[in-house]
C-alpha positions as CSV (number, residue, x, y, z in Angstrom):
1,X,0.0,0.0,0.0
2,X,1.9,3.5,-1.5
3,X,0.0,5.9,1.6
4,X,1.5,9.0,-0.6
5,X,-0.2,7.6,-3.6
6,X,-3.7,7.0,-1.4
7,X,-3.1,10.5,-0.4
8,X,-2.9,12.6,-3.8
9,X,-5.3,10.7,-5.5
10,X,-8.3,11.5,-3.0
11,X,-6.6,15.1,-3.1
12,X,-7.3,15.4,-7.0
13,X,-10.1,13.2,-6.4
14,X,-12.0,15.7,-4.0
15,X,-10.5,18.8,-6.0
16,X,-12.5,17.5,-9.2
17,X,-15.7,16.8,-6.9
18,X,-15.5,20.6,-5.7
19,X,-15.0,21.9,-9.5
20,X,-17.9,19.6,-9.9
21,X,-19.9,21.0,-7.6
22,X,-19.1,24.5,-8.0
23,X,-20.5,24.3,-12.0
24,X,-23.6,22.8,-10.5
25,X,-22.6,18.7,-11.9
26,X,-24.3,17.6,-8.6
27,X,-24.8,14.6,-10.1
28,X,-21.3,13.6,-11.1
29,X,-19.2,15.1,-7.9
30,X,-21.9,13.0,-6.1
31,X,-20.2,9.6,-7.6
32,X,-16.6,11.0,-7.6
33,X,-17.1,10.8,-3.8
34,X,-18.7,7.8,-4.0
35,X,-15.9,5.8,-5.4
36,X,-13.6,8.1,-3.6
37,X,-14.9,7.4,0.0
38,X,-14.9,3.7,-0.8
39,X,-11.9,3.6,-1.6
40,X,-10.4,5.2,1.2
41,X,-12.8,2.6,3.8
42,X,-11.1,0.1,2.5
43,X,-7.8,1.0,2.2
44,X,-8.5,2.6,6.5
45,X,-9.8,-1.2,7.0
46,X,-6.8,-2.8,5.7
47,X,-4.5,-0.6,7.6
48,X,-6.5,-1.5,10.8
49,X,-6.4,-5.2,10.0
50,X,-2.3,-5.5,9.5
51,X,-0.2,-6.4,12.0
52,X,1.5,-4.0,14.1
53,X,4.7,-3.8,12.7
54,X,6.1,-4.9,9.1
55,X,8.4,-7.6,8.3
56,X,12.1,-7.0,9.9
57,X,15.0,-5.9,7.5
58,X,12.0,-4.0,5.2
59,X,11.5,-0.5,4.0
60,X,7.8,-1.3,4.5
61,X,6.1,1.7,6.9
62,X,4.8,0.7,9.6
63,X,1.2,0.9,8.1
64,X,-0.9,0.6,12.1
65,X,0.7,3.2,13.0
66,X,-1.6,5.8,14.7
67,X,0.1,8.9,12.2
68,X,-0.5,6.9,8.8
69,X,-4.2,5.9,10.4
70,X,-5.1,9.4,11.2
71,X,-4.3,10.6,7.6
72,X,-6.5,8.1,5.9
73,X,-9.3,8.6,8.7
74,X,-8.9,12.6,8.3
75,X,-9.3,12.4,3.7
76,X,-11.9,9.5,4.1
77,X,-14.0,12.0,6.7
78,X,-13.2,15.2,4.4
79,X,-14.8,13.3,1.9
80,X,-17.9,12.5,4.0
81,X,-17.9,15.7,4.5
82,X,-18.0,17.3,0.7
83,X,-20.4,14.3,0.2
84,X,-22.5,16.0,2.8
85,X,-21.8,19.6,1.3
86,X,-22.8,18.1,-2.6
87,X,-26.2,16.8,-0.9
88,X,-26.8,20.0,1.1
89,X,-26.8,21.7,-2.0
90,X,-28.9,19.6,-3.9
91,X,-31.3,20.0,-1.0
92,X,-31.3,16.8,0.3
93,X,-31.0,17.4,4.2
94,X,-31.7,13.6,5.3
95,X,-28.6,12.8,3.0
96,X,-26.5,15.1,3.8
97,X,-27.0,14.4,7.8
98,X,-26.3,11.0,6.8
99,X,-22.7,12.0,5.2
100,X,-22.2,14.1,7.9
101,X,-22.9,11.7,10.6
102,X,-20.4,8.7,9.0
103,X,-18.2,11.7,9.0
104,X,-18.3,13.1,12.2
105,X,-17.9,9.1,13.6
106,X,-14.7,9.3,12.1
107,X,-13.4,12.9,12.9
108,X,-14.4,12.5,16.5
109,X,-12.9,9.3,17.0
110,X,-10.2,9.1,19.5
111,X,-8.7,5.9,17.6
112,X,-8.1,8.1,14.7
113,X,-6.4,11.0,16.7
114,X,-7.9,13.9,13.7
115,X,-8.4,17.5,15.6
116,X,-11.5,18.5,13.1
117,X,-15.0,19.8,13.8
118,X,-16.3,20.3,10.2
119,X,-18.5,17.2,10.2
120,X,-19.8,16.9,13.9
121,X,-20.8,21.0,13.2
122,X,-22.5,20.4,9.7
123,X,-24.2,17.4,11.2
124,X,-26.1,19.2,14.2
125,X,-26.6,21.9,11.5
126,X,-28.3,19.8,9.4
127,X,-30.1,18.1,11.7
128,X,-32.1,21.3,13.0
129,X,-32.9,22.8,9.0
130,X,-34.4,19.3,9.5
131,X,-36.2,19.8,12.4
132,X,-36.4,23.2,14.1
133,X,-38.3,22.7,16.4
134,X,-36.2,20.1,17.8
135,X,-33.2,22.6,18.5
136,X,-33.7,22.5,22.6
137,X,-34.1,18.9,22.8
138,X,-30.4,19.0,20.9
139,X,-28.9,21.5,23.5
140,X,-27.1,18.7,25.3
141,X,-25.4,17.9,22.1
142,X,-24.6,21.3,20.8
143,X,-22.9,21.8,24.4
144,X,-21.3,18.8,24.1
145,X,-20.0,20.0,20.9
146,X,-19.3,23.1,21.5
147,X,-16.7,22.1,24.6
148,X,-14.9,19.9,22.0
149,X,-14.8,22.8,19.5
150,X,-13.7,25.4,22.1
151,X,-10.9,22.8,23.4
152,X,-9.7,22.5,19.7
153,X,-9.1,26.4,19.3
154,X,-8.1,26.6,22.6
155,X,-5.3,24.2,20.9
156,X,-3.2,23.5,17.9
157,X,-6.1,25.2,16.3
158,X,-6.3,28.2,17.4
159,X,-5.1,30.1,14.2
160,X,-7.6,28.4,12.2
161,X,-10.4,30.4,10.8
162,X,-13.0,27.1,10.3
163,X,-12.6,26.6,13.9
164,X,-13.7,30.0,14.8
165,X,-16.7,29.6,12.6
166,X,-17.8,26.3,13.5
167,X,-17.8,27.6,17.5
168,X,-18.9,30.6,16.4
169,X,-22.2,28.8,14.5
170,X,-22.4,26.4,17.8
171,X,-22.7,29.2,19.9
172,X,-25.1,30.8,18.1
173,X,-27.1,27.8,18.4
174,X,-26.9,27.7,22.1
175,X,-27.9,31.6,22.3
176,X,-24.5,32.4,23.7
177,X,-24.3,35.8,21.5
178,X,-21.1,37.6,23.3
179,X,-19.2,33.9,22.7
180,X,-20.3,33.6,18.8
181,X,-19.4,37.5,18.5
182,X,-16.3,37.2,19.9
183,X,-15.8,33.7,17.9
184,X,-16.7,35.6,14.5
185,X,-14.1,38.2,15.5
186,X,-11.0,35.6,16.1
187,X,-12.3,34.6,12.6
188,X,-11.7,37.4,10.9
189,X,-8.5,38.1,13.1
190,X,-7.3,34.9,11.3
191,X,-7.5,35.8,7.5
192,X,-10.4,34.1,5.7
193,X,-10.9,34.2,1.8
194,X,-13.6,36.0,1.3
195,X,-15.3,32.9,0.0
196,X,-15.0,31.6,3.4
197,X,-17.1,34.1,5.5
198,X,-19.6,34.3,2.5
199,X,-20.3,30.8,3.6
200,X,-20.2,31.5,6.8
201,X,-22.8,33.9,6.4
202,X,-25.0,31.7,4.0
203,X,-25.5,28.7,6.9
204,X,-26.6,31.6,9.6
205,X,-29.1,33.3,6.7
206,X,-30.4,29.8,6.3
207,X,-30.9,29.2,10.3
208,X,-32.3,32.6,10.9
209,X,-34.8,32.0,7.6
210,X,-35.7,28.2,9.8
211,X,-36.0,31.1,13.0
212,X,-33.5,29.3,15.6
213,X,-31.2,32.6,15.5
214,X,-31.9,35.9,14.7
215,X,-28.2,37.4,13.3
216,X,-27.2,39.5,15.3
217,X,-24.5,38.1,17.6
218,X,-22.1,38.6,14.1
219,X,-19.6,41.5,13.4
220,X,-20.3,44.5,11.7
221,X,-19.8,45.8,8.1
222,X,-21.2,45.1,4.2
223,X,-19.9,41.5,4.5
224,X,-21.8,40.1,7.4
225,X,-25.0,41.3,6.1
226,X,-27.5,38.7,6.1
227,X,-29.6,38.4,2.8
């Protein structure tokens, strides 16, 4: 098993399912994930099935190894995660919950050791557009995610503007408006692509348009106007 060949082909992989998807071939990027995150299963199941170390007197990586593990488990939940992104966009919610749940299992698994929240964030998300009604009988989850997220920026990701968001978003969620404010700022403080915070912006418009926040914990100018 070539881990560096794995690797770039789910990279070109997922980079052809997001050209995809950004010139609307729902359809298409749908099955280039498909095939992708199958691919990357079983490859994550063989790794988990070989013994712990290779033969002696080999160049053979040790393939178990929790490093090696964490990189497959990290590209096979990004692409549950653009699965879940594809099916968002194509408006079907139950779907995309479902990606974002096989996701999440993986992200948020200690065997896997991946310091992520993009897939346990998107999930809850989902989950509520779903349901909104159901959004207090989530709060112990949203908590329970929102003490993972705030660990992870209180971390090695602290300089990384998705984490903002996503505890941003969870804090919104929770009516904690002076947390998700000051969230959104260390956002900004971080540099996002404009691309970024439009999406950003885009999942709170759709959550205050399902009325389980009303906008306004969110930093001020032209570009975190919700429309």
């Amino acid at each position: 098993m070539n881990l560096e060949a794995i690797l770039n082909e789910a990279a070109q992989q997922r980079n052809r399912a997001r050209a995809l998807t950004t010139h609307g071939h729902l359809e298409r990027a749908r099955g280039v994930l498909g095939v992708l995150i199958d691919g990357l299963r079983d490859a994550l199941a063989r790794v988990e099935h070989l013994p712990h170390k290779p033969p002696p007197d080999t160049a053979q990586p040790d393939l178990s190894d929790v490093p090696i593990r964490s990189q497959l488990a990290r590209a096979l939940a990004d692409a549950y995660g653009m699965l879940g992104g594809v099916e968002w966009r194509d408006n079907n919610l139950v779907r995309a919950a479902d990606a974002y749940r096989q996701g999440r299992d993986i992200e948020q698994g200690d065997e896997y050791g991946v310091s992520d929240s993009y897939n346990l964030t998107n999930y809850l998300v989902v989950l509520i557009l779903c349901s909104p009604g159901e959004l207090s009988a989530m709060r112990a989850e949203l908590e329970a995610a929102v003490d993972t997220v705030r660990a992870q920026v209180e971390g090695e990701r602290r300089d990384q503007w998705w984490a903002w968001a996503d505890y941003g978003l969870l804090s919104l969620l929770l009516g904690r408006s002076e947390s998700a404010l000051r969230a959104y700022e260390r956002f900004e403080l971080c540099g996002p692509p404009a691309s970024d915070r439009l999406s950003c912006v885009r999942v709170i418009a759709s959550l205050r348009s399902a009325g389980v926040v009303d906008g306004e914990a969110l930093p001020d100018g032209e570009d975190w106007q919700l429309r």
